[in-house]
N, C-alpha and C positions, 0 to 999 in steps of 0.2 A: 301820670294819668293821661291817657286819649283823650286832645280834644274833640267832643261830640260837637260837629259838624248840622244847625237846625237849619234845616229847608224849608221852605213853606212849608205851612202854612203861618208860622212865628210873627212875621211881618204884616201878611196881610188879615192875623187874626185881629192884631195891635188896630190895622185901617179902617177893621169893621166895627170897633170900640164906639159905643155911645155914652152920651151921660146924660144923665137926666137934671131937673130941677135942683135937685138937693146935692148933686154933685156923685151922686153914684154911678159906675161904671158898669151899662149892661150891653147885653150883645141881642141881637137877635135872630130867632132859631132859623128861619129862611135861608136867613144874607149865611149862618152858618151853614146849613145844608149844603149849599153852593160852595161855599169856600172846602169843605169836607168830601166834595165831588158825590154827594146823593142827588139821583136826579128825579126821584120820586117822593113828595112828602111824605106817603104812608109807610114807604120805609125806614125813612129815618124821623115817621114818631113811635116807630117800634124802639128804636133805638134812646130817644129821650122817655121812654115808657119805663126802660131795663134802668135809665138813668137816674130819675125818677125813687125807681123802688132802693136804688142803692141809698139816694140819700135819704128815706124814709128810714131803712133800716141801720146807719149810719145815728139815727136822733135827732137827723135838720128837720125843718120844715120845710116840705118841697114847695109851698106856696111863695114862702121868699124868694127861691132860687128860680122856681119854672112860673112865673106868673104871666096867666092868658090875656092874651091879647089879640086884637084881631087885626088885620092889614089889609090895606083896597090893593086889588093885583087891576092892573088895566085888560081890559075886555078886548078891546078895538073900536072904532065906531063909535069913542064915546064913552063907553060903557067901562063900568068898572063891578069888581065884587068884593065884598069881604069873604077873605080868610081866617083861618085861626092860626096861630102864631102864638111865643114866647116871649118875653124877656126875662134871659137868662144871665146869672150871674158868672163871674169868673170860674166858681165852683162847680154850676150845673153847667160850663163847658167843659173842666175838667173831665166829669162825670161821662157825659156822653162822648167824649176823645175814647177814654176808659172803658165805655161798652160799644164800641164802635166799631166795624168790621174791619183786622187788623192788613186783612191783604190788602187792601185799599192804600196807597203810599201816603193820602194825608194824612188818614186818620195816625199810621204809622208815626209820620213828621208832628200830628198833633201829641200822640202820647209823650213822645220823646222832650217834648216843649215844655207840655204840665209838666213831667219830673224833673227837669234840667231850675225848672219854676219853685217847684215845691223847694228843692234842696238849696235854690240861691235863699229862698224864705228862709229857712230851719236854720243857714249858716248867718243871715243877716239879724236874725235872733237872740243865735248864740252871741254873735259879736257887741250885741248889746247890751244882754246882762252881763258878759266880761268886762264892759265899758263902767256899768253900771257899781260891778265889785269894782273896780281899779277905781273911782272917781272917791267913791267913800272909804278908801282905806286912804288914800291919802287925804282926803277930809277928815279922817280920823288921826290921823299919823300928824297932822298939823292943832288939830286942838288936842292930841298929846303932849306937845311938843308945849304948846301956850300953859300947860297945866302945869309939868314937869317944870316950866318957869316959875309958874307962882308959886309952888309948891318948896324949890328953891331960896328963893326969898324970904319964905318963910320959914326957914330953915332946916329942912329937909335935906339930909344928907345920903342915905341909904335907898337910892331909889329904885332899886331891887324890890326889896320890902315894900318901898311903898306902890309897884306897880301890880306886886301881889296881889298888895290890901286890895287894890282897886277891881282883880279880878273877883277875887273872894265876895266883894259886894256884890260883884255881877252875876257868879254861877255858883256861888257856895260852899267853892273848892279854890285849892289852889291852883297856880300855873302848871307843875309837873302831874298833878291828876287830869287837868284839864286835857294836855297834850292826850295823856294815856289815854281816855276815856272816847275822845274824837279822834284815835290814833295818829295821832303830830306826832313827826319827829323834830328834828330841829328847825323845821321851819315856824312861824311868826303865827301865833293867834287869831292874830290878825286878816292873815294869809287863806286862811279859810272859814273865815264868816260870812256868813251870807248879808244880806242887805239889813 
């Protein structure tokens, strides 16, 4: 596969990163404007508007993700005014990356970022619950192992039959319906259980 090559805005989306009290990560819609090359805010709250209704229609709550806020811009001389402004989450930057005017080259570098994002998430995921199966089958495969000893001892010779029996308690069936039934072939029981 091509490595995808991210240009800005990657870096300095990561610089404009804030957090607040409780340790959450938000951004704000301005400092984004700018970094996004909008030079007019009425356009780009057109743009967190289309943003907006995605995650509405998505089942988020756009108040978590686009929560208003207001910001002093300096006047001159002194003077200062409030505006109105966001704090957005990493999702409602997604979101407006995503309805963002594509001929624009950040917005471009910003879509390219979320997806390159999304899919390092989905695989750092999966590699978890792989983690997750692998840790308990040999947590299983080790209190087999102490069982099959006791079982030993106790004089158990046929331990065939006896790891049957054990299935049998467990699904009702034996091991070769089991296989059939969850279509195993010679691989392990084990091998595909879930958690």
């Amino acid at each position: 596969m091509t490595n995808i090559i991210i240009n800005s805005p990657h870096q300095d989306f990561e610089k404009i990163k804030l957090v607040d009290k409780h340790e959450i990560e938000y951004w704000e819609a301005r400092e984004l404007m700018e970094l996004l090359e909008y030079t007019q805010w009425r356009n780009f709250e057109l743009v967190i508007e289309k943003a907006k209704i995605a995650c509405r229609k998505s089942g988020q709550d756009t108040t978590g993700h686009f929560a208003d806020i207001s910001k002093k811009v300096d006047l001159g001389m002194g003077r200062t005014r409030s505006v109105p402004d966001y704090k957005l989450s990493r999702y409602a930057c997604y979101l407006i990356a995503q309805n963002g005017d594509p001929s624009k080259q950040p917005i471009a570098n910003a879509q390219t970022y979320f997806a390159i994002q999304s899919r390092r998430q989905e695989l750092s995921q999966t590699l978890q619950e792989d983690q997750k199966r692998i840790n308990y089958r040999n947590e299983i495969r080790e209190q087999n192992r102490q069982l099959f000893s006791t079982a030993k001892q106790a004089g158990v010779t046929e331990f065939g039959k006896f790891n049957d029996s054990g299935y049998m308690g467990l699904y009702g069936m034996h091991i070769p319906s089991i296989k059939e039934k969850k279509g195993i072939g010679s691989e392990s029981i084990l091998g595909r259980a879930g958690p």
